[in-house]
C-alpha positions in Angstrom: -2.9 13.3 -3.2 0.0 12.6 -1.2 0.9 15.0 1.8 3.2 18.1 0.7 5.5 17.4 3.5 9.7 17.8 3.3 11.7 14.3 3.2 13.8 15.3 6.2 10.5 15.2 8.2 10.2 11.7 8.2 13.5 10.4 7.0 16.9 9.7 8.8 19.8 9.2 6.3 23.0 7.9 7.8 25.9 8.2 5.5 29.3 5.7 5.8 31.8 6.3 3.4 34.2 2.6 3.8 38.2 3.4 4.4 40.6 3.2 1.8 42.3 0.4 4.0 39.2 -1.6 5.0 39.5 -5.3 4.4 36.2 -7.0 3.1 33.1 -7.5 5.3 29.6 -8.0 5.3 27.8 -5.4 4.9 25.5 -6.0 8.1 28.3 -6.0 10.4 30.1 -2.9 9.2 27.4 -1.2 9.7 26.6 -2.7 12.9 30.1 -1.8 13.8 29.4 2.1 13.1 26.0 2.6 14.9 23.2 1.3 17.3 20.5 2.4 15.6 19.1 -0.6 14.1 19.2 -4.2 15.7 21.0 -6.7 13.1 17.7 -8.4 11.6 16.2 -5.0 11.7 18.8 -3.8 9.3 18.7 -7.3 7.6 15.1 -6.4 6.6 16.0 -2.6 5.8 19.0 -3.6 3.3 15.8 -6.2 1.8 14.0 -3.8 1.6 16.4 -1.4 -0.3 16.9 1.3 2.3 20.5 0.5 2.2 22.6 1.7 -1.0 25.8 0.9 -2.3 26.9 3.7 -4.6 23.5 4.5 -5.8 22.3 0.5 -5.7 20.5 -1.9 -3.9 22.6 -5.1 -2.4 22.1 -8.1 -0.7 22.3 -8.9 3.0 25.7 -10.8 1.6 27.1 -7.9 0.2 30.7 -7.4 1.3 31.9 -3.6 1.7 35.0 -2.7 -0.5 37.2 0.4 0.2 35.8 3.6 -0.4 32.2 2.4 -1.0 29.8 5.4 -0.3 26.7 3.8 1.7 23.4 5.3 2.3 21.2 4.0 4.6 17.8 5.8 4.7 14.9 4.7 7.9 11.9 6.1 8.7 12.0 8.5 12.1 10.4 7.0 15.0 7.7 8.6 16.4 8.6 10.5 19.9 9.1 8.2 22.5 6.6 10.2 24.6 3.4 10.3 22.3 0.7 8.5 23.4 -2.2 7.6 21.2 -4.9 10.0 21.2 -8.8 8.9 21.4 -10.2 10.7 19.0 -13.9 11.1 17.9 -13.8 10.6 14.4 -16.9 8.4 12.4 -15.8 4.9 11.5 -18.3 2.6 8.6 -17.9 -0.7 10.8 -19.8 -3.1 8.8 -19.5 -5.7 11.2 -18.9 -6.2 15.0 -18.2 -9.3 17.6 -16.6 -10.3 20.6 -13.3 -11.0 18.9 -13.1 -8.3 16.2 -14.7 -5.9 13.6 -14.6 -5.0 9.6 -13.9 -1.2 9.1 -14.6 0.4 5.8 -12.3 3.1 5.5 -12.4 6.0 3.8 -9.9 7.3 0.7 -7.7 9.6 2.6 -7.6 8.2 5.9 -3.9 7.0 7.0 -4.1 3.9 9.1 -2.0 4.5 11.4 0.4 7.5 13.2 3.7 8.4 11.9 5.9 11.3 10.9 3.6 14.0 9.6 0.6 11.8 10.2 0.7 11.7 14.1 -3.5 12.2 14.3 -6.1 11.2 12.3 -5.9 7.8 11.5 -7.7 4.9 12.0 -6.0 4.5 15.0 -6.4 7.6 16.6 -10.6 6.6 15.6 -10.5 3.1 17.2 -8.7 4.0 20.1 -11.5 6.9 20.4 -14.2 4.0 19.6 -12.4 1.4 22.3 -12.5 4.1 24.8 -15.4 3.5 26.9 -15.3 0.0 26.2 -13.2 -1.4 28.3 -11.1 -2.8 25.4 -7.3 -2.8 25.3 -6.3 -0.5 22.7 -2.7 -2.0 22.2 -1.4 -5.4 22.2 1.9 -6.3 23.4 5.2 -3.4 21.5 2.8 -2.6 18.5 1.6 0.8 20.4 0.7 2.6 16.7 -0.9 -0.3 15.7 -3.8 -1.3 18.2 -5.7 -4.6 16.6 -4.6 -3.8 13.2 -3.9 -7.2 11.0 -2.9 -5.4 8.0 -2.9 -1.8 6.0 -4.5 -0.4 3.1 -2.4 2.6 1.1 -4.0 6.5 2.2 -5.7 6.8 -1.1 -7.4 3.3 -1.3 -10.0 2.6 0.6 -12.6 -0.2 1.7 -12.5 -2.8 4.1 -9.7 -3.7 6.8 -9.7 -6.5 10.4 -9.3 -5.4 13.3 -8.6 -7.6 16.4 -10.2 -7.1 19.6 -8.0 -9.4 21.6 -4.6 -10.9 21.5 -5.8 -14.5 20.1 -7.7 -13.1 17.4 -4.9 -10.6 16.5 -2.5 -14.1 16.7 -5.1 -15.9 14.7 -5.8 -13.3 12.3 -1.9 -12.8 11.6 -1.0 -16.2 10.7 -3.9 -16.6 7.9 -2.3 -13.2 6.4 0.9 -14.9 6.9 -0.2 -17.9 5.2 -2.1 -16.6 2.5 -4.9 -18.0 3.3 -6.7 -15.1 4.1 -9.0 -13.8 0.7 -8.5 -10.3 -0.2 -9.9 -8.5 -3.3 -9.9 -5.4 -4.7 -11.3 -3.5 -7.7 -9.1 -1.7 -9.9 -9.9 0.7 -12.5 -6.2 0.8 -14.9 -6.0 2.5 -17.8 -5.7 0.8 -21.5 -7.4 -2.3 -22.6 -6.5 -5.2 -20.7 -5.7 -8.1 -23.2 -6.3 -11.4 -21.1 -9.6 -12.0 -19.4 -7.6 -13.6 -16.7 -4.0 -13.9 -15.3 -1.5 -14.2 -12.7 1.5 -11.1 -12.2 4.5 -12.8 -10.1 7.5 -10.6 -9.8 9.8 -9.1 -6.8 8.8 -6.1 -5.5 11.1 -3.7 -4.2 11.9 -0.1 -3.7 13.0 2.2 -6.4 16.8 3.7 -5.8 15.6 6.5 -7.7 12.6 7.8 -5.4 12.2 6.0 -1.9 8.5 5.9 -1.7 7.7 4.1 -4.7 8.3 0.6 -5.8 9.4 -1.3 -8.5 9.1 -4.6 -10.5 12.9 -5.9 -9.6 15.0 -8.6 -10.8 16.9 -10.7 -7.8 15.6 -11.7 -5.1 18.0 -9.8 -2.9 16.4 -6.7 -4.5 12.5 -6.9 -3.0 10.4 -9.5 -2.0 8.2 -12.0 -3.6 4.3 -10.6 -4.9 1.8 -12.6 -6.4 -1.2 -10.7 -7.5 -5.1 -13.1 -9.5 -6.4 -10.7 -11.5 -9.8 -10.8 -14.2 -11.8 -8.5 -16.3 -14.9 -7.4 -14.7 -15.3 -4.6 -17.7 -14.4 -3.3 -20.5 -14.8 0.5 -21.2 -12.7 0.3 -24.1 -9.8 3.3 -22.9 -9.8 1.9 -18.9 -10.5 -1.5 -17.4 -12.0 -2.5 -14.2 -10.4 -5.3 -13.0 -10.5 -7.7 -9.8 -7.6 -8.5 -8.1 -7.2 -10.9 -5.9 -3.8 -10.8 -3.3 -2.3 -14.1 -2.9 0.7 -11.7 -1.1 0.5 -8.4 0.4 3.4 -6.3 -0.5 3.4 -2.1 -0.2 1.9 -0.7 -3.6 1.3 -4.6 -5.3 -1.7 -4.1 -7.1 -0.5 -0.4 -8.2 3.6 -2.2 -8.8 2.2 -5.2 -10.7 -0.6 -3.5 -13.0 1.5 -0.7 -13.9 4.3 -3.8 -15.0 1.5 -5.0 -17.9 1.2 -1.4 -19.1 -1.8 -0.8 -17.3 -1.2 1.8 -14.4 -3.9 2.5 -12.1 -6.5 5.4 -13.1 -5.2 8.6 -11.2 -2.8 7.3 -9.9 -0.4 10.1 -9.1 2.7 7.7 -7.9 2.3 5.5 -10.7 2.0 7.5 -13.7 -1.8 7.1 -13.6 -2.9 10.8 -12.8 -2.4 11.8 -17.2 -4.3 10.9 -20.3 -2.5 7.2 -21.0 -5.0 5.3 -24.0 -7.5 7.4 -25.8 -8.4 10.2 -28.6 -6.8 13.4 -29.2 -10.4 15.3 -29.0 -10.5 17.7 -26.9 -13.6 16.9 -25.3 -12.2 13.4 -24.4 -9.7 14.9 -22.5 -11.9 17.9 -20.9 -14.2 14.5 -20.4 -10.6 12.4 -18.5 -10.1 15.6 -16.5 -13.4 15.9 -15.3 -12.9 12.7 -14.0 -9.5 13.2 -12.6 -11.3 15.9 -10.4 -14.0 13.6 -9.2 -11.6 10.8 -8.0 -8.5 12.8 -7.2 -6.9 9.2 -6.1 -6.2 5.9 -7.8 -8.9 4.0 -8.3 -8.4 1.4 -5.9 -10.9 -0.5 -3.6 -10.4 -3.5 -1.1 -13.3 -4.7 -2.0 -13.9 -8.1 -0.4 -12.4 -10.1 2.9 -12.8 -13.8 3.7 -11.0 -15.1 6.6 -11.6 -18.3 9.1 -12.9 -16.5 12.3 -10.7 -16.4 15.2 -13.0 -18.0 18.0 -15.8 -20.3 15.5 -13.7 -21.8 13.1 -16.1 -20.7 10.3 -15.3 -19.4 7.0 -16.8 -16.1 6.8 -17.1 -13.2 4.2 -17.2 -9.5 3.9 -18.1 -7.2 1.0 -18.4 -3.3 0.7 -20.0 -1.0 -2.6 -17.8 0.9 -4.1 -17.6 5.0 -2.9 -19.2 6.9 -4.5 -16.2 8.9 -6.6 -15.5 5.4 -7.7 -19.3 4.5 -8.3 -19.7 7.9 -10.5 -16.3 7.7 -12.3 -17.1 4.3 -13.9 -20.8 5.6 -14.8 -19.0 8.7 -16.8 -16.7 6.2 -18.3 -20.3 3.8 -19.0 -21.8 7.6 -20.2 -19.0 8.4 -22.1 -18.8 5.4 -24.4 -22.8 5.1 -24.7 -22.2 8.2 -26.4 -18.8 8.4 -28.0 -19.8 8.4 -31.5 -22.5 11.5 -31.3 -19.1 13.2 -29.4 -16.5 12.4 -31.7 -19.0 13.6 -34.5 -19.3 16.5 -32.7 -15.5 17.2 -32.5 
């Protein structure tokens, strides 16, 4: 579940209440007027992103300021300019290994990499500890907390995730995410039955004004940024669905966002509304039955299941897959279980 840590740990707010007298302006450059905290296209992205509010709402970079607007601006706290990455010996599932980068299968509960009230323990802290006495660089170019890493999964998912070993594969590697052409699936467990055996989800994602760390199916485009998330029935179990879901974007929370936008949130999901009884029976051994269940996967049920990317150096198209976990493994065999045997329970009841 997520860490029980206070907001002020890892969040700055900056607060700029416009003067009765001021004459319009772009947002951007009043604020870049006030403070020199943020670079302009850094605060571009952060008013994209909705970190910026305008009496309670999002705006666009266009936005002009009018007297007495109350502004918000909320940005995560750097890490101390002092900290250093720590090797650490912690076990890492690499599936696969070569000169120009490996496939890491990582754990539910692993962060990927350091940050306010996650500053050791990641995957980062474990690779630099792997890279160690390898004679490897454990950083490439400014991106210190991120040594090799291509993308991020979300805490609570797990399965598999690139890593670069040197700065051409980390170059190669971020212009197929960057062009979509990199192939990443996942499999989803979501609650209801899902009507179409196929579809696509296309929407803005952004953040929601009303709690920072969550996200949102948004209107404008001025609001998020664009997501496009391939999905298909795998299986039916009648109260949940497991579906594969194929990224043609990679926006924070998509999969959890877009599937909880059909009515289908993921299965114990805390963020998302996924972590209560959503489709099903009032028997109370069906929900003794969802609660066992709950216990066994205490996260949502999300897996990055699959990668295909061309490799850096070869050229070649090449392809990755991981099994499930095993809290993901047994919760779909309970839910198989369960429905093998609904009628003698509901009988029963």
């Amino acid at each position: 579940m997520e860490d029980k840590f206070k907001k002020e740990d890892w969040i700055t707010e900056k607060i700029f209440i416009v003067d009765p007298k001021q004459s319009p302006i772009r947002i951007d450059k009043f604020i870049i007027e006030k403070t020199s905290m943020l670079s302009r296209s850094k605060l571009q992205t952060a008013i994209r992103d909705g970190r910026v509010l305008v009496n309670q709402k999002v705006v666009s970079v266009n936005y002009k300021v009018r007297p007495n607007d109350k502004i918000v601006m909320e940005l995560d706290k750097p890490l101390d300019p002092d900290y250093t990455i720590t090797a650490e010996d912690i076990p890492l599932d690499i599936i696969y290994e070569d000169d120009d980068l490996l496939i890491v299968n990582k754990v539910a509960g692993m962060v990927v990499h350091p940050g306010i009230g996650n500053p050791n323990g990641t995957l980062v802290n474990a690779l630099a500890g792997y890279f160690k006495d390898k004679e490897l660089p454990v950083k490439y170019g400014n991106d210190a907390d991120r040594p090799g890493l291509v993308h991020r999964i979300d805490k609570q998912t797990s399965g598999l995730l690139v890593v670069a070993k040197t700065e051409q594969a980390m170059t190669h590697l971020s212009k197929q995410f960057a062009d979509h052409s990199l192939e990443r699936k996942y499999y989803a467990l979501v609650w209801g039955d899902v009507e179409a055996d196929e579809g696509t989800i296309e929407s803005y994602i952004g953040r929601n004004p009303k709690n920072r760390t969550e996200r949102v199916v948004v209107e404008e485009e001025y609001q998020g940024k664009w997501a496009i998330t391939h999905y298909k029935v795998v299986k039916r179990f009648y109260y949940v669905t497991l579906v594969e879901c194929q990224l043609e974007t990679g926006r924070t929370h998509q999969i959890r966002v877009h599937m909880k936008s059909l009515g289908h949130p993921l299965f114990s999901d805390d963020k998302y509304g996924g972590d209560r009884i959503r489709k099903g029976t009032v028997f109370t051994r069906y929900k003794q039955f969802v609660e066992n269940c709950f216990k066994l996967m205490p996260r949502q049920a999300l897996h990055a299941k699959t990668l295909g990317f061309e490799h850096p150096t070869t050229g070649e198209r090449v392809h990755f897959d991981s099994e499930l976990p095993d809290d993901f493994a047994q919760v779909l065999e309970k839910w198989h279980n369960y429905l093998s045997h609904r009628k003698d329970i509901m009988g029963n009841e």
